[in-house]
CHARMM internal coordinates of N, CA and C (Angstrom, degrees):
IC EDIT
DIST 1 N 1 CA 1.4569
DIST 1 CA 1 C 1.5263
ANGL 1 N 1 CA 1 C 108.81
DIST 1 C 2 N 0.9184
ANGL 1 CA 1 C 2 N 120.37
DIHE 1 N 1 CA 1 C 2 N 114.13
DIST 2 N 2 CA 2.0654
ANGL 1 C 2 N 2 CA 142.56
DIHE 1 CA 1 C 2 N 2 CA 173.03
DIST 2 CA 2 C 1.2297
ANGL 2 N 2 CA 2 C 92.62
DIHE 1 C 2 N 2 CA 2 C -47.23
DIST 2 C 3 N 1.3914
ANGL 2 CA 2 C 3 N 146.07
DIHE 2 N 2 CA 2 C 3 N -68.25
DIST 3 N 3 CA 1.1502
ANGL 2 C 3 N 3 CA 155.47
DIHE 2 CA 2 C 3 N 3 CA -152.67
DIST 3 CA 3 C 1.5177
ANGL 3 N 3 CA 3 C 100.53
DIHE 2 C 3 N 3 CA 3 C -67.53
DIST 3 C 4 N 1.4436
ANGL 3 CA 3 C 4 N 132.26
DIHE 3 N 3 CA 3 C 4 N -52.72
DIST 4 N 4 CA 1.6903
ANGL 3 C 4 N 4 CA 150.22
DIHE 3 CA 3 C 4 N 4 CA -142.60
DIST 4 CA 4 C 1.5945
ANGL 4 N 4 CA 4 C 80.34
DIHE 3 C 4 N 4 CA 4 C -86.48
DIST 4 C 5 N 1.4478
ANGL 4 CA 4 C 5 N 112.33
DIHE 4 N 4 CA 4 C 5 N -40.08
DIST 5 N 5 CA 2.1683
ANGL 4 C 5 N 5 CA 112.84
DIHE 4 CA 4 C 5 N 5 CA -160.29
DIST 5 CA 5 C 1.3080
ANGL 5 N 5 CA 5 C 100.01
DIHE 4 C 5 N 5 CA 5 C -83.20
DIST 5 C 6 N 1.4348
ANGL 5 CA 5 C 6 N 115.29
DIHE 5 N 5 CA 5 C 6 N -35.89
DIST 6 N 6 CA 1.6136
ANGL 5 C 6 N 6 CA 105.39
DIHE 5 CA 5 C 6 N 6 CA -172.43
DIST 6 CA 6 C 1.4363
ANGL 6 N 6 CA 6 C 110.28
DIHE 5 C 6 N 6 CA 6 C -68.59
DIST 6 C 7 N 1.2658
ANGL 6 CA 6 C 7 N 110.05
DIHE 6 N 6 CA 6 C 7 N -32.37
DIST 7 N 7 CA 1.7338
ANGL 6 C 7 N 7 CA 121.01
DIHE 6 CA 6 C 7 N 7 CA -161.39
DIST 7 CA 7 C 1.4110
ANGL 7 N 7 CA 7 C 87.60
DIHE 6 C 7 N 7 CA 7 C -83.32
DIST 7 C 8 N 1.7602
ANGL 7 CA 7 C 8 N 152.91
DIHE 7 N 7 CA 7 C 8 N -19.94
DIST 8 N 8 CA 0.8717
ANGL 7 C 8 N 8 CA 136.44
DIHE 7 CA 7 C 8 N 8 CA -149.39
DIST 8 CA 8 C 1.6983
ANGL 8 N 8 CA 8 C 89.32
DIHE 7 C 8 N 8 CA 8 C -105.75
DIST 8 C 9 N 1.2295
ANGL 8 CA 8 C 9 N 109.74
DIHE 8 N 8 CA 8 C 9 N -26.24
DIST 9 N 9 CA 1.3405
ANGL 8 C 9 N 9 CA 120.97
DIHE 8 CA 8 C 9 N 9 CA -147.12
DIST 9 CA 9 C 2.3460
ANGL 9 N 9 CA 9 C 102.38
DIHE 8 C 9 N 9 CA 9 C -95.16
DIST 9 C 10 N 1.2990
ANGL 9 CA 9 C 10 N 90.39
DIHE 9 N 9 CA 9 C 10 N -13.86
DIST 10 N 10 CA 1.1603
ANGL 9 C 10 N 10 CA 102.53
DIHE 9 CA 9 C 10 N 10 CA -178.10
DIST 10 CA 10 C 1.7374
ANGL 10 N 10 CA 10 C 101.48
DIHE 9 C 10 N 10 CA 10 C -87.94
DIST 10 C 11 N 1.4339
ANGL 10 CA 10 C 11 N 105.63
DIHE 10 N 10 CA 10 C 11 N -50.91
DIST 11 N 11 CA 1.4088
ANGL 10 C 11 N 11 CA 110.03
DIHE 10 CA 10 C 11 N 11 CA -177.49
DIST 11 CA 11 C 1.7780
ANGL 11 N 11 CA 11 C 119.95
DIHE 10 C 11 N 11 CA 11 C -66.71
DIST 11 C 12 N 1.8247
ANGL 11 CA 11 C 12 N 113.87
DIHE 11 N 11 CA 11 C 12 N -14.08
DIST 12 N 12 CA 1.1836
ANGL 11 C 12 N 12 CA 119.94
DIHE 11 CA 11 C 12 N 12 CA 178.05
DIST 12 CA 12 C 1.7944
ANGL 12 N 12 CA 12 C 106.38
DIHE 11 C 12 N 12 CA 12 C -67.52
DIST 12 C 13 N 1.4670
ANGL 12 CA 12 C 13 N 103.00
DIHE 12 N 12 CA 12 C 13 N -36.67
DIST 13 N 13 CA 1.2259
ANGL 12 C 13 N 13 CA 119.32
DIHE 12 CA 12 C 13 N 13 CA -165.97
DIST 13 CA 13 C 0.9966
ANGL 13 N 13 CA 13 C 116.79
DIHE 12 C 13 N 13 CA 13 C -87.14
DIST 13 C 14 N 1.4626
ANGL 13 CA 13 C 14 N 120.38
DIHE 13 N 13 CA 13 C 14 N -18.57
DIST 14 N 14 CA 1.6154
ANGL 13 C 14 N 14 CA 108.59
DIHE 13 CA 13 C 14 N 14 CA -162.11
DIST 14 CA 14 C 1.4223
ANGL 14 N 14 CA 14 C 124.15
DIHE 13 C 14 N 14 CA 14 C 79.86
DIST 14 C 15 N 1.1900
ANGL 14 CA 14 C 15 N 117.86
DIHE 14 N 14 CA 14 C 15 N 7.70
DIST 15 N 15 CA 2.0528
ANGL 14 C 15 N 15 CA 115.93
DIHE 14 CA 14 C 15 N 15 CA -162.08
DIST 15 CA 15 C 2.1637
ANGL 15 N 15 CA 15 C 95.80
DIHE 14 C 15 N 15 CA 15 C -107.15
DIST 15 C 16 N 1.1315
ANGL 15 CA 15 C 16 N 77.03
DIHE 15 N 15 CA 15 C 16 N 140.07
DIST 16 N 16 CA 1.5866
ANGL 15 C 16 N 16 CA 88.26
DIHE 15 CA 15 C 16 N 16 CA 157.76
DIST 16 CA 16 C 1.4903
ANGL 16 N 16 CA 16 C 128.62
DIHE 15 C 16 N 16 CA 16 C -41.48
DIST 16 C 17 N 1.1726
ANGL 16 CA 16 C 17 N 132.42
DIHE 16 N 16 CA 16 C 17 N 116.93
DIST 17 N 17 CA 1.5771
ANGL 16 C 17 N 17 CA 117.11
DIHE 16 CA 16 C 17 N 17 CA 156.43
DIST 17 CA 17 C 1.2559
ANGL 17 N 17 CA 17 C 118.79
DIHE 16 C 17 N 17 CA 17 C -111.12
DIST 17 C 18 N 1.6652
ANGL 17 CA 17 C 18 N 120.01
DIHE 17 N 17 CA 17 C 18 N 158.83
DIST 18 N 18 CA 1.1605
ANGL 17 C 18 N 18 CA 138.40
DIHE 17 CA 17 C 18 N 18 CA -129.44
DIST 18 CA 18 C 2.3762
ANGL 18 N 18 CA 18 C 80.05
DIHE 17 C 18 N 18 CA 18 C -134.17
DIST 18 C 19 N 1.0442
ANGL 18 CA 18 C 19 N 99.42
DIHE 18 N 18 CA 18 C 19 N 105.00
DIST 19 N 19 CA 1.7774
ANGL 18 C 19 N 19 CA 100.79
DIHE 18 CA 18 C 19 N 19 CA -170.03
DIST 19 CA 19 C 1.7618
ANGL 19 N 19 CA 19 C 115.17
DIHE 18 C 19 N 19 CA 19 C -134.80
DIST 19 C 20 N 1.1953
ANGL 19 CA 19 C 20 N 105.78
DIHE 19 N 19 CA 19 C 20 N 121.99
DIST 20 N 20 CA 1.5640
ANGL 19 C 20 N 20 CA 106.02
DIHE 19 CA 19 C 20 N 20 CA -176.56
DIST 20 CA 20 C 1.6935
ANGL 20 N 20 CA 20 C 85.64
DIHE 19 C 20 N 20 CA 20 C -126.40
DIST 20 C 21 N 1.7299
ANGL 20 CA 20 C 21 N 88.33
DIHE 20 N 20 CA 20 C 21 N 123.89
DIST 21 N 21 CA 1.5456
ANGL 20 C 21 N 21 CA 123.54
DIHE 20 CA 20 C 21 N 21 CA 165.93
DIST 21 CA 21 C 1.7058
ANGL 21 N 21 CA 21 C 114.11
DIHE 20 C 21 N 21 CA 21 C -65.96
DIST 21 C 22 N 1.4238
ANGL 21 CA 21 C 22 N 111.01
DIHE 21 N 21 CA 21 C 22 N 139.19
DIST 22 N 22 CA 1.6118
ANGL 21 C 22 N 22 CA 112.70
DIHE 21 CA 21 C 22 N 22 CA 174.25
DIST 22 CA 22 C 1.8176
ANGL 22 N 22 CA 22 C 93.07
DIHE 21 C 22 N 22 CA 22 C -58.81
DIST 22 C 23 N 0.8622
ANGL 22 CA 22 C 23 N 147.15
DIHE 22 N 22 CA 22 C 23 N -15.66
DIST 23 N 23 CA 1.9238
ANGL 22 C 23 N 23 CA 145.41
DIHE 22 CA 22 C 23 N 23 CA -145.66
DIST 23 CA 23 C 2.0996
ANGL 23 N 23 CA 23 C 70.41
DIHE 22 C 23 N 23 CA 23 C -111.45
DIST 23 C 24 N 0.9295
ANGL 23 CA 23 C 24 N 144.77
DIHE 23 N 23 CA 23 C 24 N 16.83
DIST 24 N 24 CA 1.9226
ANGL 23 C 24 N 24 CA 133.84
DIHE 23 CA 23 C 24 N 24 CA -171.18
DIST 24 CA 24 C 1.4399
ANGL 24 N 24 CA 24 C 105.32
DIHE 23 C 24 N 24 CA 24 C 51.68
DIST 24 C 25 N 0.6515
ANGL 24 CA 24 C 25 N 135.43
DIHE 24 N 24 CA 24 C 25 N -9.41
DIST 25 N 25 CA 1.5684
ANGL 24 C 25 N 25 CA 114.58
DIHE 24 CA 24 C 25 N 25 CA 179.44
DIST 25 CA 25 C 1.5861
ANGL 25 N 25 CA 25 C 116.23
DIHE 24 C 25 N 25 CA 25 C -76.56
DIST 25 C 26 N 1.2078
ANGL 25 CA 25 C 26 N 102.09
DIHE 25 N 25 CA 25 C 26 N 148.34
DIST 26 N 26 CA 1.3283
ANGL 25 C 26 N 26 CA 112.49
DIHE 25 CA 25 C 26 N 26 CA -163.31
DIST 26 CA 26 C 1.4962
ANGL 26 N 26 CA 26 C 105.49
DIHE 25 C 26 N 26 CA 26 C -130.99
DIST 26 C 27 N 1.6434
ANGL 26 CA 26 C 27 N 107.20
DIHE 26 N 26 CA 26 C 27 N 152.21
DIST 27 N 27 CA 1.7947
ANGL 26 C 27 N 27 CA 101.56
DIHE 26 CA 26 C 27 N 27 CA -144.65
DIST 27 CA 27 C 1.4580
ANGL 27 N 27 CA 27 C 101.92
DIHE 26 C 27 N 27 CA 27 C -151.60
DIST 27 C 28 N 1.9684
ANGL 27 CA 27 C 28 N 138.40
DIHE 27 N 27 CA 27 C 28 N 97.89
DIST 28 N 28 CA 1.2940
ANGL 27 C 28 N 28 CA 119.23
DIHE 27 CA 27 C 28 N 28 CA -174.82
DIST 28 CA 28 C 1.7586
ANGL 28 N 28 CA 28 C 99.05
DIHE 27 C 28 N 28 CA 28 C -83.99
DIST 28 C 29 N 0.9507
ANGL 28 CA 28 C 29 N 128.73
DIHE 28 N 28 CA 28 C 29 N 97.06
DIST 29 N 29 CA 1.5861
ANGL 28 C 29 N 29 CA 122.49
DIHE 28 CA 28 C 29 N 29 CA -166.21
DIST 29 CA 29 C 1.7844
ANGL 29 N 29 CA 29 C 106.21
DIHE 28 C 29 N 29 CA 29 C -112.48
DIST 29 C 30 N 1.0897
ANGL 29 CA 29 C 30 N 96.80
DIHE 29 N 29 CA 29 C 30 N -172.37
DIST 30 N 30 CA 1.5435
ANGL 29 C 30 N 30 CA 122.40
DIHE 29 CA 29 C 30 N 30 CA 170.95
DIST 30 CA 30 C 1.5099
ANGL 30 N 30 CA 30 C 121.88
DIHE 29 C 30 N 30 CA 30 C -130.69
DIST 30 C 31 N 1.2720
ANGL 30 CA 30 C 31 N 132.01
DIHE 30 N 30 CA 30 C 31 N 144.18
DIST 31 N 31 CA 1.4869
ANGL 30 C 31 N 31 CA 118.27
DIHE 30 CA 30 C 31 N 31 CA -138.50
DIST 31 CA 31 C 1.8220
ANGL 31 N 31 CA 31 C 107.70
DIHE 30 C 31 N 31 CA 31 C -130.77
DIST 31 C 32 N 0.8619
ANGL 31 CA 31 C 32 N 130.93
DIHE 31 N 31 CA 31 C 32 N 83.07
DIST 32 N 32 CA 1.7277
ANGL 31 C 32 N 32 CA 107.70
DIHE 31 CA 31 C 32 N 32 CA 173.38
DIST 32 CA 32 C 1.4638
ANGL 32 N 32 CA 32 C 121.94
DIHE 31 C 32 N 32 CA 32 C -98.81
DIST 32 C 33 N 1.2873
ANGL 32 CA 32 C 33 N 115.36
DIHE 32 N 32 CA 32 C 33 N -158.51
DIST 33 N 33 CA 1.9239
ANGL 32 C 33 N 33 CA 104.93
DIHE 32 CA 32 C 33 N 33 CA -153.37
DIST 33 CA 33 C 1.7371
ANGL 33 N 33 CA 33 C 71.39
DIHE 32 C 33 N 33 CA 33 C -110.51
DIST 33 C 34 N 1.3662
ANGL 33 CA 33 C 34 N 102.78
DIHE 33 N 33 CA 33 C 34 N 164.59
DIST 34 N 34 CA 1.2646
ANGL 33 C 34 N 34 CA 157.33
DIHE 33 CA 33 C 34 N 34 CA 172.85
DIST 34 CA 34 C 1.5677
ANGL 34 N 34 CA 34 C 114.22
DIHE 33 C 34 N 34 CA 34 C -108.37
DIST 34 C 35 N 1.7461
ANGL 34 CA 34 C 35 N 97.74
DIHE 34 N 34 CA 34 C 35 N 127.06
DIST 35 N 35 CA 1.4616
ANGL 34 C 35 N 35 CA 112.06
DIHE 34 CA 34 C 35 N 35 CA -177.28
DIST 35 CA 35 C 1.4210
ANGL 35 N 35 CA 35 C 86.17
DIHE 34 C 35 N 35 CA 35 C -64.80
DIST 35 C 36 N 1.4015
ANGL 35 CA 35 C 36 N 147.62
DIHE 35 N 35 CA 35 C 36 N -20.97
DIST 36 N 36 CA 1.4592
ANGL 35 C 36 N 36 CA 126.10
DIHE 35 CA 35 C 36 N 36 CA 176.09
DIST 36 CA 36 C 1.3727
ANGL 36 N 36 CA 36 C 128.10
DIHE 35 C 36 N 36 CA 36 C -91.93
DIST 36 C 37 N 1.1646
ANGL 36 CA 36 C 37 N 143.06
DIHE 36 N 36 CA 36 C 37 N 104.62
DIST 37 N 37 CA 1.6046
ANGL 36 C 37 N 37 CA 139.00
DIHE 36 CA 36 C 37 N 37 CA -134.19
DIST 37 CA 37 C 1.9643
ANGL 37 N 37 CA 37 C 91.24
DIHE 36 C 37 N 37 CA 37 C -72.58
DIST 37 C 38 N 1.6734
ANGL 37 CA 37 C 38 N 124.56
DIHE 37 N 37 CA 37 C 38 N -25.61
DIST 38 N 38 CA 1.6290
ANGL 37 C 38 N 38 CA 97.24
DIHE 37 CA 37 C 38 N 38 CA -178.45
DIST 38 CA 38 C 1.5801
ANGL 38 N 38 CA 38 C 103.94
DIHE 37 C 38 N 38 CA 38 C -98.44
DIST 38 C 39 N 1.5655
ANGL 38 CA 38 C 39 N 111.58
DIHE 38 N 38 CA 38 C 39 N 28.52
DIST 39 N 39 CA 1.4950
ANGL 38 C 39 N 39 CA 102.39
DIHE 38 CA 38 C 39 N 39 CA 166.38
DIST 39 CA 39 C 1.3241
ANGL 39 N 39 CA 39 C 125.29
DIHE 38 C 39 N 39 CA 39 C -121.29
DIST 39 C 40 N 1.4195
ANGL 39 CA 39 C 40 N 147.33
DIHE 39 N 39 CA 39 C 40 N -166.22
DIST 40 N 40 CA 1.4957
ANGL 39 C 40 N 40 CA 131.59
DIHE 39 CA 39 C 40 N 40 CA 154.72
DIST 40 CA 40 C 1.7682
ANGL 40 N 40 CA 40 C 97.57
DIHE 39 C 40 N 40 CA 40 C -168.74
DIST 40 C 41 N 1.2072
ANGL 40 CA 40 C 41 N 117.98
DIHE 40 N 40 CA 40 C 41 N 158.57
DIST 41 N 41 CA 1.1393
ANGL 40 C 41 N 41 CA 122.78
DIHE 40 CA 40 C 41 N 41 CA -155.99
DIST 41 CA 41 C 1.3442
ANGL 41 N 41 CA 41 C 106.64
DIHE 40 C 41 N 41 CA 41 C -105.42
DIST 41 C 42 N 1.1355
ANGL 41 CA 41 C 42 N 130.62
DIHE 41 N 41 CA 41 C 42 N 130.39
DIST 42 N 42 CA 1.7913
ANGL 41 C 42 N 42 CA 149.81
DIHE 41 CA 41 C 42 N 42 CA 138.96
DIST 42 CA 42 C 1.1323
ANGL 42 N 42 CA 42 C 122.39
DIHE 41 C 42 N 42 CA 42 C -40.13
DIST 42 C 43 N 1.2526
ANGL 42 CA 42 C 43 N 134.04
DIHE 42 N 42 CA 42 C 43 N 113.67
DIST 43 N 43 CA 1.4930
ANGL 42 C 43 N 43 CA 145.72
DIHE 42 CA 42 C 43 N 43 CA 132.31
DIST 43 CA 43 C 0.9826
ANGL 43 N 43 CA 43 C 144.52
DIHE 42 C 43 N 43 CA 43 C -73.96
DIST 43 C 44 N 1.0651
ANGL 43 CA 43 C 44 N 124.69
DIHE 43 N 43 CA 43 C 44 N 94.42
DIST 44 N 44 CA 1.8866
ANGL 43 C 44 N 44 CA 129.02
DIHE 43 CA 43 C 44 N 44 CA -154.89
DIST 44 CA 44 C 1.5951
ANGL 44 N 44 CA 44 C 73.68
DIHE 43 C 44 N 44 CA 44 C -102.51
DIST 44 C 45 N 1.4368
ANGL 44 CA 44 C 45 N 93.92
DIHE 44 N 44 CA 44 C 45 N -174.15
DIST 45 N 45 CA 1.7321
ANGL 44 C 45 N 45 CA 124.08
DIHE 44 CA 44 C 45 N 45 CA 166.25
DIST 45 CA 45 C 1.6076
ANGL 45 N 45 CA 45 C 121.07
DIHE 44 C 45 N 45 CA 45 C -75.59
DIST 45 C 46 N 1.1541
ANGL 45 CA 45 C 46 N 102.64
DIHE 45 N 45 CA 45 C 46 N -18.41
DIST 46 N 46 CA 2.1580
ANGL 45 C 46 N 46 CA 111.47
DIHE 45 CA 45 C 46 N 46 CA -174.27
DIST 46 CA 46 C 1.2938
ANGL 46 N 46 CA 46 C 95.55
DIHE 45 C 46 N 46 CA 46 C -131.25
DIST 46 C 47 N 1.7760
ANGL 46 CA 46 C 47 N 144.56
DIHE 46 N 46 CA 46 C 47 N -1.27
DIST 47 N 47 CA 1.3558
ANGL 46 C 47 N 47 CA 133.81
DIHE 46 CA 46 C 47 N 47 CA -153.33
DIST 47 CA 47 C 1.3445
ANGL 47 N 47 CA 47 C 100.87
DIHE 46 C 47 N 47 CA 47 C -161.70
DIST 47 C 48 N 1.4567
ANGL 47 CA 47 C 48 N 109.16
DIHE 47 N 47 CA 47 C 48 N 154.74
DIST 48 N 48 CA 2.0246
ANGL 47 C 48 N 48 CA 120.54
DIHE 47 CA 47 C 48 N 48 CA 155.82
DIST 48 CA 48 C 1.5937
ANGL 48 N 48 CA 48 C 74.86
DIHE 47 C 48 N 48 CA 48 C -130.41
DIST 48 C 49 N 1.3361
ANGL 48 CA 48 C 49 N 91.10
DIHE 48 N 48 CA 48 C 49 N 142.12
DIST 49 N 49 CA 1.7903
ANGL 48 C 49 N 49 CA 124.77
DIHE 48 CA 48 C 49 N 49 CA 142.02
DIST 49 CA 49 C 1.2158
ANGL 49 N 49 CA 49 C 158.30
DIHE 48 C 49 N 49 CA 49 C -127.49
DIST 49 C 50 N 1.1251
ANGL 49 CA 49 C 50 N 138.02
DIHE 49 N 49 CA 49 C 50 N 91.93
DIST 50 N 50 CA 1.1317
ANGL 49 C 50 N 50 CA 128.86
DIHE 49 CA 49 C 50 N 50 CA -167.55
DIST 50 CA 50 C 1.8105
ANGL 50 N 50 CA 50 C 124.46
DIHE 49 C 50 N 50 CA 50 C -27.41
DIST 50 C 51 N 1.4705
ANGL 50 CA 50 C 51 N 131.99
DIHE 50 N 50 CA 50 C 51 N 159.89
DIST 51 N 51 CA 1.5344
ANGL 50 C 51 N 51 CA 109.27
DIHE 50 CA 50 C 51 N 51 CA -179.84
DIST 51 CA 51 C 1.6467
ANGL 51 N 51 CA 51 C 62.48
DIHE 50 C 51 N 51 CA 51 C -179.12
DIST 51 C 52 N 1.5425
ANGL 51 CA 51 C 52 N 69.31
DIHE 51 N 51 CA 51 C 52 N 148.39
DIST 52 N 52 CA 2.0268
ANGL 51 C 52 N 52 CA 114.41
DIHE 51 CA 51 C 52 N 52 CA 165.56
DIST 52 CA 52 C 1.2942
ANGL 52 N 52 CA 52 C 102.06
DIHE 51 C 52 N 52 CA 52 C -90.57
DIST 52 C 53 N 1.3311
ANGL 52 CA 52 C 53 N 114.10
DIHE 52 N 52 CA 52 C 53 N 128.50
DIST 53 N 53 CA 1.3213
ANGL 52 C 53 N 53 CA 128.47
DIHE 52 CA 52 C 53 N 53 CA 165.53
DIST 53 CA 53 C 1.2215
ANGL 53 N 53 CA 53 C 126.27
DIHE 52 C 53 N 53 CA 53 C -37.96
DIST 53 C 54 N 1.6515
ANGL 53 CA 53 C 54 N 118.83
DIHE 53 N 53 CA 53 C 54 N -43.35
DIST 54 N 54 CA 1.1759
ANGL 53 C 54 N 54 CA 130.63
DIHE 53 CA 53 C 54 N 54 CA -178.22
DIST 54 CA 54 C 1.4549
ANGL 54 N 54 CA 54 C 104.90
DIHE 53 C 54 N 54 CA 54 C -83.39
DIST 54 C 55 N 0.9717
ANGL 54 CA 54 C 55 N 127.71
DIHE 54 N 54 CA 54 C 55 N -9.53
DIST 55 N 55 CA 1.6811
ANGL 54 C 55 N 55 CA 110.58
DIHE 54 CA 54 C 55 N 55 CA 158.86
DIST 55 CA 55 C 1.8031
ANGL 55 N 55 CA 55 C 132.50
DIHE 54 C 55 N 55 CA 55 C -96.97
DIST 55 C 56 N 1.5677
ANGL 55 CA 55 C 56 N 89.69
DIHE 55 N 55 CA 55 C 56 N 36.59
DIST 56 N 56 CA 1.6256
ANGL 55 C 56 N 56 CA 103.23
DIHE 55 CA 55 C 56 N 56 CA 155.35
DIST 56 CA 56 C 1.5100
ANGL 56 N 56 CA 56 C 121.18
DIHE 55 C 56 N 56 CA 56 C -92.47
DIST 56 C 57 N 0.9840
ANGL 56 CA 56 C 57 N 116.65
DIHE 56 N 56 CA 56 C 57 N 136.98
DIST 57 N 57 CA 1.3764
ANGL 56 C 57 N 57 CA 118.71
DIHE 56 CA 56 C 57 N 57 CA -169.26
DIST 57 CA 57 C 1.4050
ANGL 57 N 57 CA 57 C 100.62
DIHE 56 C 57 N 57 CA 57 C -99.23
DIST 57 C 58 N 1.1619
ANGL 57 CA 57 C 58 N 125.70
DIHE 57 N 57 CA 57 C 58 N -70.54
DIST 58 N 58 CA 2.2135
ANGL 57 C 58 N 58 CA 127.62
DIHE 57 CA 57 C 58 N 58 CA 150.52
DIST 58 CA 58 C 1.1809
ANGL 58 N 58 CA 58 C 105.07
DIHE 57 C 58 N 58 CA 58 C -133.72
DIST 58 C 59 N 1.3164
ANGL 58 CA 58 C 59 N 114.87
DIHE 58 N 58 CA 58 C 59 N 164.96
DIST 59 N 59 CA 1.2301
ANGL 58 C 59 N 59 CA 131.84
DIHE 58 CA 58 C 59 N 59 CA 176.59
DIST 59 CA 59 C 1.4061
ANGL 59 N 59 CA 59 C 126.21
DIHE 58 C 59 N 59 CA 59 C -163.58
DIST 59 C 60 N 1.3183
ANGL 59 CA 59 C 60 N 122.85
DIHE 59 N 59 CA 59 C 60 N 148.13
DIST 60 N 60 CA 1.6048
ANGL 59 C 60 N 60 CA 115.84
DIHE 59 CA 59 C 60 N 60 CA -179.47
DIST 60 CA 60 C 1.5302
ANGL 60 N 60 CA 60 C 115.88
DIHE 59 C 60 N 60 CA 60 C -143.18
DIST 60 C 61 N 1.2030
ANGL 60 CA 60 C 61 N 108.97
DIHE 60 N 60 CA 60 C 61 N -176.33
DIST 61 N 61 CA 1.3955
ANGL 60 C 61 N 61 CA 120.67
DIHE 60 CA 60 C 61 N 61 CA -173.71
DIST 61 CA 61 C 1.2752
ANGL 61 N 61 CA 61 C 98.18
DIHE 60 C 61 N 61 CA 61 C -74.96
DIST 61 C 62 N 1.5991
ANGL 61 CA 61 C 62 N 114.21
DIHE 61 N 61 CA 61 C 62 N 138.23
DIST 62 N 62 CA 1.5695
ANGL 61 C 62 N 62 CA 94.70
DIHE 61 CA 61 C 62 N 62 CA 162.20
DIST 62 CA 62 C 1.7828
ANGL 62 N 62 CA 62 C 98.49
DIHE 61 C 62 N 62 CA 62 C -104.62
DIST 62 C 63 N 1.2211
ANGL 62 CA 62 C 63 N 99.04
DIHE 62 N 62 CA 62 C 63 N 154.29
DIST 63 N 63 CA 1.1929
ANGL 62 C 63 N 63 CA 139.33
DIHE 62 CA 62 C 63 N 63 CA -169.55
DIST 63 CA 63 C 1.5855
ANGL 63 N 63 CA 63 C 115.90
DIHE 62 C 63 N 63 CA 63 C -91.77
END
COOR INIT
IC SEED 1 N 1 CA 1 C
IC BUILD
């Protein structure tokens, strides 16, 4: 899953990702793992959230 590697691959690194939810919302966050292996957590600036993997719609590294 493209979606499961990027999110894994952001959190190996430490880098920002750049993530728009199937629900439209759109998210430049920071990412860590989840005691639940199909979730991983959000870092906004005021929030963490939990999220299902499968409700990324695309997403990328930001740069």
């Amino acid at each position: 899953m493209l979606r499961k590697n990027l999110i894994h691959q952001a959190i190996l690194n430490r880098m920002p990702v750049n993530i728009h939810l199937i629900s439209g919302e759109t998210y430049c966050v920071v990412c860590m793992d989840y005691e639940k292996p199909e979730m991983f957590i959000i870092i906004t600036g005021t929030a963490s959230v939990a999220v299902f993997y499968w409700a990324i719609k695309r997403g990328y590294i930001y740069k």
